[in-house]
Phi, psi and omega in degrees: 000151186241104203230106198274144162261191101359302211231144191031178189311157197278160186249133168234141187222102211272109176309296179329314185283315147313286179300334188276338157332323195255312158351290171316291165333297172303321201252039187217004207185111166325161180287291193299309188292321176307128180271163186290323184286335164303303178311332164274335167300303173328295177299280189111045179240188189246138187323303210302314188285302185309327181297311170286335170271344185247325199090328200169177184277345192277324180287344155314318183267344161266334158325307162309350177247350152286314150333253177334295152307303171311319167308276206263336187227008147346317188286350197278316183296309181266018196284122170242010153067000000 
């Protein structure tokens, strides 16, 4: 993803790489204790650019759990139980 500013050159940011960052984040760290500046820190975007590509933090974390199924847990899909 590509997130243009105003002001100096565009920022790029690889979705594949933003989630398992944040995968990690979640599954090393309660939900509730993480602050949006750690979520950024992590990720390695600027508040602004977190604001504007995510909104919060809760969008972050279902990426991170759109991730996390796509890794681990797919077999789940074809499970007939």
């Amino acid at each position: 993803m590509t997130t243009k500013s105003s002001r100096g050159r565009p920022k790029t940011w690889d979705d594949e790489t933003l989630a398992a960052s944040a995968v990690k984040l979640f599954l090393q760290n309660d939900y509730a204790s993480i602050t949006n500046k750690q979520v950024c820190e992590t990720l390695e975007i600027p508040e602004s650019s977190f604001y504007s590509r995510f909104g919060g933090k809760l969008a972050v974390f279902k990426l991170a759990l759109q991730k996390y199924e796509a890794d681990h847990l797919h077999w789940l899909r074809d499970f007939d139980g």
